[in-house]
N, C-alpha and C positions, 0 to 999 in steps of 0.2 A: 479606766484611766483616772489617775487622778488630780484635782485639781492645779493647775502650771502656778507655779509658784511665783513666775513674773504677775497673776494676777489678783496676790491678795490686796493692794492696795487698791485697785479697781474696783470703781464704786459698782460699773454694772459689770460685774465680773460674774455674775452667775449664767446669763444666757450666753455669754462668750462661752465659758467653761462647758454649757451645755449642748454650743455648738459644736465644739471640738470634738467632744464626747460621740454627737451624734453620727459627725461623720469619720470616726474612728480612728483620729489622728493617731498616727504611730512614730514609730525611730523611720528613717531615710527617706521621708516626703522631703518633696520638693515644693516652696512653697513661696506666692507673692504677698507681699503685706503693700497695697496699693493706696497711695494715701498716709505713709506709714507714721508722720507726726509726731507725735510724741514716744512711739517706741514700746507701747506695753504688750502690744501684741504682737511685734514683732521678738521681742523677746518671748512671751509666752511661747508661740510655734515653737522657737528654736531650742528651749527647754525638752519640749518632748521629742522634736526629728532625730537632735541628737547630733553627733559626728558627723554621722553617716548622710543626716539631711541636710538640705541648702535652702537658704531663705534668701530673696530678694526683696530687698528695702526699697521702694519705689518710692518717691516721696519731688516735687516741684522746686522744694526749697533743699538746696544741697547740701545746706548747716545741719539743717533736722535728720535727711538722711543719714549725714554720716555719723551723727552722735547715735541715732537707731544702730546702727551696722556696728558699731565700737561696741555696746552694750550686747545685743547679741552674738556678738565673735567669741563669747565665750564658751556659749554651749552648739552653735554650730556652724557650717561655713556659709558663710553671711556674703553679699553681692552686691552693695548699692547702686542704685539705677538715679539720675536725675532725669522724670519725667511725670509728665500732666498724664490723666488717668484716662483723657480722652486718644493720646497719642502711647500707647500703653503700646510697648515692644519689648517680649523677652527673649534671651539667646537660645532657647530650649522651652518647649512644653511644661508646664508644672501640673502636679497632683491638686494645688487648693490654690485657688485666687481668691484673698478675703481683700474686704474693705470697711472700712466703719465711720461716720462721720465724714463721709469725702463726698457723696452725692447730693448733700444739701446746699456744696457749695460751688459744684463744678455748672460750668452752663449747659451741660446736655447728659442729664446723666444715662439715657437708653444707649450713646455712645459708648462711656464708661463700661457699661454692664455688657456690651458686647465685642469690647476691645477684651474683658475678662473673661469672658465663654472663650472667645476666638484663642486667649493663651493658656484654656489649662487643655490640655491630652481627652481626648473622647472617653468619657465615663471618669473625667476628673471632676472637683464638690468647684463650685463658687457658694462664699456665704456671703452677704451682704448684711449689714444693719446698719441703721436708719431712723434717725426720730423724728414722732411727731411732735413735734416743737411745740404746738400749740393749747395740747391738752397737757403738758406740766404744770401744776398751782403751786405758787408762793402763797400763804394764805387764805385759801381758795380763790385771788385770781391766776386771770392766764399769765403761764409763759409769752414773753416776745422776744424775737429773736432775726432785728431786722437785720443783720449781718448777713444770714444766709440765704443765699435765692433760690431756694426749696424748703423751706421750715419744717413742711408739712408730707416730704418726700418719702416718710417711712408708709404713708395711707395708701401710697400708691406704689412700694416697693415689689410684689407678689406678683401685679401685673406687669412692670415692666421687665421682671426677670423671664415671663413667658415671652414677653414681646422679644428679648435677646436674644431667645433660641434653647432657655434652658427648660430643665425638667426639675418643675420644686419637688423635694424631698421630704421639706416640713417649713413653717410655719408658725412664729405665732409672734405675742408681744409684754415685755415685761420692763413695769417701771420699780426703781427704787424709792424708798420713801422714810421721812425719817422729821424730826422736831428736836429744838438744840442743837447742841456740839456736835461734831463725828462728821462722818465721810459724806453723807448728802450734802450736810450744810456746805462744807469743806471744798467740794466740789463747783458746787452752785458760787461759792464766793470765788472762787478760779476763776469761773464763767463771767459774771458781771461786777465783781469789787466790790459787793457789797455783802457786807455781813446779813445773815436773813435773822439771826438772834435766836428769838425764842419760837418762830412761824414754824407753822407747817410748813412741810414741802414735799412735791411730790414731782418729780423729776416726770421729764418727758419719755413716754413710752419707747426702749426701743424693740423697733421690728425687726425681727430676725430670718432670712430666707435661708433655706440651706438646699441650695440647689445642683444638679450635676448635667454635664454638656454630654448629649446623647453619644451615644456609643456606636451609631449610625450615623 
């Protein structure tokens, strides 16, 4: 497969891409983007399911949703849902529950990951990813990241996707890194307003689980 075109702008757009890859995303999944926020991955899925596949845009804030759902209706039939990830209800079973960036900032997230086991189809993928916030350096120091009330939620992603009920598939964890102009810096000044200039930086690792809800 090749890389979804909604993700070249995506700074960590390789282990996304890798994830998709690995769990063989194809044309007619049906698929949740939980958390869905800004929309890159919900546009990604829907680039390769196609027509024939359905995405639901799941997202708390219903403006974000539905600008997500408007962006993806073009490549396939799109469904927005307004709901928290802990109260997580779909009309039907889906093929892939992904999430990204949503557990660092929900108050329970073994909730989350087992309201997403509980709605994909037995022997369907959940991916999660996850950073650890704290090992990112601006100039070799740390990231902070008092916002979110799990900063560090990606160290302990692997185990509570067991705790869910799932069966990890794979594993692992990949940061982007970069000095000057371009997409890290670019990114990192989204994050905090603040221009990093000429610093290193080494963005916060994320962790990637690509797991699937037993078939028993």
């Amino acid at each position: 497969m090749t890389t979804p075109f909604g993700l070249r702008d995506d700074v960590y757009r390789r282990p996304l891409a890798t994830a998709l890859e690995r769990i063989e995303l194809g044309e007619g999944w049906t698929c949740a983007d939980v958390g869905a926020g800004g929309g890159e991955v919900s546009v990604a899925l829907a680039e390769v399911v196609g027509a024939t596949g359905r995405i639901f845009a799941v997202d708390v804030d219903p403006g974000a949703r539905n600008a997500v759902a408007a962006r993806a209706a073009a490549f396939a039939q799109v469904f927005a849902i307004t709901q928290a990830g802990e109260e997580l209800s779909l009309p039907v079973p889906v093929d892939l529950a992904f999430c990204r960036f949503l557990l660092l900032h929900v108050a329970s997230p073994i909730r989350v990951l087992t309201k997403m086991a509980a709605a994909v189809a037995p022997g369907g993928c959940v991916v999660a990813q996850e950073p650890i916030t704290s090992a990112g350096r601006i100039d070799g120091e740390p990231f902070s990241y008092p916002e979110a009330r799990h900063p560090d939620i990606g160290a302990l992603l692997p185990g509570l996707c067991l705790e869910a009920g799932l069966e990890i598939v794979d594993a692992w964890a990949e940061a982007p890194a970069g000095a000057g102009p371009g997409p890290v810096a670019s990114y990192l000044e989204s994050l905090t307003g603040v221009d990093p200039e000429m610093d290193s930086i080494v963005l916060p690792p994320l962790v990637t689980v690509v797991a699937r809800r037993p078939s028993r």
